[in-house]
C-alpha positions, 0 to 999 in steps of 0.5 A: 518266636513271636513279636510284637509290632516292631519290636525286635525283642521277642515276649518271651525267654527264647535260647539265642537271647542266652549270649546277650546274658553271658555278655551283658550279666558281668556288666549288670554286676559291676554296675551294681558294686558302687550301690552295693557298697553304699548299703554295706557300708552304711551297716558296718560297725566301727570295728569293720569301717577302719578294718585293713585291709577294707571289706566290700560287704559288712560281716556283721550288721549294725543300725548303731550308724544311724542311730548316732546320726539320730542322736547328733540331729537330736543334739544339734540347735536345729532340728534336722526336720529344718534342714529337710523342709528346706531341701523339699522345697528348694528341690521341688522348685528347682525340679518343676521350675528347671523343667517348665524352663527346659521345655519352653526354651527347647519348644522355641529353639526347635519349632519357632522361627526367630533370628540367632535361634542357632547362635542361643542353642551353640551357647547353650552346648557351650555351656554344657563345658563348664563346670561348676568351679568356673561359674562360682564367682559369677554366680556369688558376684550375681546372688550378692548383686541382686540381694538374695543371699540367705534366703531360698533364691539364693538355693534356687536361681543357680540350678534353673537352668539346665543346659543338658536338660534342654539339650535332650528335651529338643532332641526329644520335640525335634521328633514331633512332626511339624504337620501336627503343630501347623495343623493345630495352627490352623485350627486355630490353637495359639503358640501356649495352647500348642506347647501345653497341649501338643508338645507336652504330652508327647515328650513325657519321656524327656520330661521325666529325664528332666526331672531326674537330672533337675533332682539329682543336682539340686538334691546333693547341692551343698555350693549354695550352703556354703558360700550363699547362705549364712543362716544356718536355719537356711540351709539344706539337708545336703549341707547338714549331712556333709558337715557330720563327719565334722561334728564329732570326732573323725572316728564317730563321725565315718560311722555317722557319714556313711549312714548320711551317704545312705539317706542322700543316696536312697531318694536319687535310687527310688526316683530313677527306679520309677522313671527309668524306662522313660529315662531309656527312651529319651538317652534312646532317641537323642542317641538316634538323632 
């Protein structure tokens, strides 16, 4: 059996991993079932999307979903590109803002010595018990006060911060040596030249798990459409896929629902598949500490 380093796991298939498959095989399928059915049901036809009792996987496949979802967007008085253009860029200015946010603020809050560091870090757990209703108002008392609404802060300021990001970003730089960032002092480097040059790469790992969570929230994010924003050129695409079922009749609009469900879902798969072995490192090591 070989192995390399210290890893446990050997190179190749060996008979006593046989058990870990019988065990963790069923598992791999019911966690598989929810993405499954966002597939089949994004091709069923109108006959099989109201079928009782409901079918899991479509009998009979159709693009007509997504073409009704084409002909709606066509029809609409704002192009759907609109929408998509707005979702880009509040998503990539969350996303590169909410992780140069997590990382600066967990670099501080593990490495830099200053008084109620603890008393910041227990308000930033805190806050992980919030959910989004009970921020709501203070978030509109906020947007409204400062006199962005309508426009792309009123998108972004709301999910800067991250209290989970940060959370796993420190656990993550809590693992880098003390000695490596005092040797760096006394080389000379400065507390931006430490951050950008010793820390970042080595919490790579914790950064794509950033990314992920800053991604999958602001993504499907539709509070600021609703309650921030009244220009509808304004608004992103999660708002404009999440009124569809709306805009026509309730039978037209599952079909076309389910085929929005479909293209909101792919961009959220496509991103963990390509970042996920770092994903696992990070849910890893915070488990550790």
């Amino acid at each position: 059996m070989a192995y390399k380093g210290n890893n446990i796991n050997p190179q190749r298939f060996d008979r006593g991993q046989i058990k870990l498959y019988v065990i963790l095989a069923p598992l791999i399928i019911f966690m598989l079932l929810p993405i499954i059915y966002i597939f089949c049901h994004a091709f069923k036809p109108m006959d099989e999307l109201f079928a009782f009792p409901p079918r899991f996987f479509v009998q009979r496949p159709t693009l007509s979903n997504f073409a009704n979802l084409s002909k709606t967007a066509r029809n609409a008085g704002i192009p759907m590109s609109k929408y998509v253009f707005n979702s880009i860029i509040v998503t990539l200015a969350v996303v590169i803002g909410g992780v140069i946010i997590s990382t600066m603020a967990a670099f501080a809050l593990s490495k830099m010595k200053f008084k109620l560091k603890g008393a910041i870090f227990q308000m930033n757990q805190a806050a992980l018990m919030f959910v989004p209703t009970a921020v709501m108002i203070p978030r509109f008392m906020i947007i409204t006060g400062i006199h962005v609404n309508n426009t792309y802060w009123a998108h972004i300021l709301p999910l800067l911060a991250m209290p989970v990001s940060l959370f796993l970003i420190k656990q993550f730089i809590d693992g880098v040596p003390d000695a490596l960032i005092e040797a760096a002092q006394m080389d000379g480097a400065n507390t931006l030249w430490i951050y950008t040059k010793v820390v970042i790469p080595l919490i790579k790992p914790a950064i794509a798990t950033g990314v992920i969570l800053s991604f999958q929230q602001v993504w499907q994010y539709v509070e600021s459409s609703n309650y921030y924003v009244n220009t509808d050129g304004m608004k992103t695409l999660a708002f404009y896929m999440t009124s569809l079922v709306n805009v026509n009749n309730v039978v037209a609009g599952q079909g076309i629902s389910a085929a929005a469900g479909l293209i909101m879902f792919v961009p959220n798969l496509i991103l963990f598949i390509i970042l996920q072995k770092d994903v696992m490192n990070t849910m890893a090591h915070s488990g550790i500490k």
